[in-house]
C-alpha positions in Angstrom: 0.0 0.0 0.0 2.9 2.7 -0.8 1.9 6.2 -0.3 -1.4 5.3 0.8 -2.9 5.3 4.3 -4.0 2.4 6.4 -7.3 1.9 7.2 -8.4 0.8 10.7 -11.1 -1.6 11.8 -13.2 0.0 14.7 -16.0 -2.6 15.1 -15.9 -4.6 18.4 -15.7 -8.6 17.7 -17.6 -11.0 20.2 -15.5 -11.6 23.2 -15.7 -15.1 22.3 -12.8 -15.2 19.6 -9.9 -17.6 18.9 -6.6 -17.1 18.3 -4.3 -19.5 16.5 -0.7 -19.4 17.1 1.8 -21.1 14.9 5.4 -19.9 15.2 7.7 -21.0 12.3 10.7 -22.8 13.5 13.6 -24.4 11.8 14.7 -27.7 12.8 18.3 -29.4 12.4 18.4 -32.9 12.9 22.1 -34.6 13.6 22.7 -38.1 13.1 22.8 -38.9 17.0 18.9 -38.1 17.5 19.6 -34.4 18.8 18.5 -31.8 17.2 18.3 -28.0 17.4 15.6 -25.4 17.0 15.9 -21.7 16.0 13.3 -19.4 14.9 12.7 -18.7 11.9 12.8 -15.5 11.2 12.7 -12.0 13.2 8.7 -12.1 12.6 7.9 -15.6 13.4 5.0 -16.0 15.6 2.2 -13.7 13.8 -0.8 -14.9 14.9 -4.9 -15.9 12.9 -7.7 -14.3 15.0 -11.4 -15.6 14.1 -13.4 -12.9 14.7 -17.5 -12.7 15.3 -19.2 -9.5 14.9 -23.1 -9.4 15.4 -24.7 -6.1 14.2 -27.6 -3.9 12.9 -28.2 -5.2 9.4 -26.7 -1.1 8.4 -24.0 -1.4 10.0 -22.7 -5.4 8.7 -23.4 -3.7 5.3 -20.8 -1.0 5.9 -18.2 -4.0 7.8 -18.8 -6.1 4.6 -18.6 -3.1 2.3 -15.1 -2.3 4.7 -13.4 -5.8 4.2 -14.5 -5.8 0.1 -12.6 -2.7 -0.4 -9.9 -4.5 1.1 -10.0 -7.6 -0.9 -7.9 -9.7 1.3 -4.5 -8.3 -0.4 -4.4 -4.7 1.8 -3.6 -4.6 5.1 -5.3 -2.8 7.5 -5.0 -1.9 11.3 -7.2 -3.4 14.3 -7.2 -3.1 18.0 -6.6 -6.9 19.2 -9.6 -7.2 22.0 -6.9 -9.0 24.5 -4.1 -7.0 24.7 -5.7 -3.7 23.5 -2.7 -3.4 21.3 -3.4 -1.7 17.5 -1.9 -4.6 15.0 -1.5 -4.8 11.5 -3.6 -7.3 10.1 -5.3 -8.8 6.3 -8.5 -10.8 6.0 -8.1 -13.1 3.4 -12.0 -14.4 4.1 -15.2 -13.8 6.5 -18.6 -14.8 5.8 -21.9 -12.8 6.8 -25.2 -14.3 7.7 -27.9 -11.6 7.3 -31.3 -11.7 9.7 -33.9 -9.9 9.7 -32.9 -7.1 11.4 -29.3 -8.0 12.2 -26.2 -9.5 10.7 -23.3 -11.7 11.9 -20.3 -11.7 10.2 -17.3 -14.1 10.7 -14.0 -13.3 9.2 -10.4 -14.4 9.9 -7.9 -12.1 10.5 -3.7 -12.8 9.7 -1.5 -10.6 11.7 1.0 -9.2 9.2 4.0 -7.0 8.7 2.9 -4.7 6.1 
């Protein structure tokens, strides 16, 4: 996104969200059984945050119409419910369920470094 400004995501998710951590590690296996680990990488432990928003049917439209114009290529910054602390992060997918009145949306968030 050179030149251009970040977006933020200021919708509150459902307390009730998961976080996946997979750190990337390489491994070096010697011929005795031993082996040594090392991360891999200075950005190895970004973490995937599955997110549940339920809203006023207006408002999903405008969170849907938000994570279209992002199009799961730009990044974009969010306030991580847990820590409080303002992360970069994509969502490469989220799917909304429209009510009546209401609408839930689900959507997966990737920390990144953007």
């Amino acid at each position: 996104m050179s030149g251009e400004i970040m977006e933020t995501f200021n919708w509150d998710v459902a307390p009730n969200m998961s976080v996946k951590a997979n750190p990337r590690v390489k491994t070096i296996k010697f011929v005795d059984g031993y082996e040594q680990r090392i991360k891999d990488g200075i950005n190895n432990d970004l973490r995937t945050y599955n997110v549940t928003l339920t809203v006023a049917r207006d408002d999903g439209l405008v969170i849907d119409a938000f994570l279209t114009r992002q199009g799961g290529v730009h990044a974009f910054k969010w306030r991580e419910p847990k820590t409080n602390k303002l992360i970069t992060v994509k969502c490469p997918s989220w799917s909304t369920n429209v009510k009546h009145t209401a609408m839930s949306i689900t959507a997966t968030f990737e920390e990144v470094v953007a």
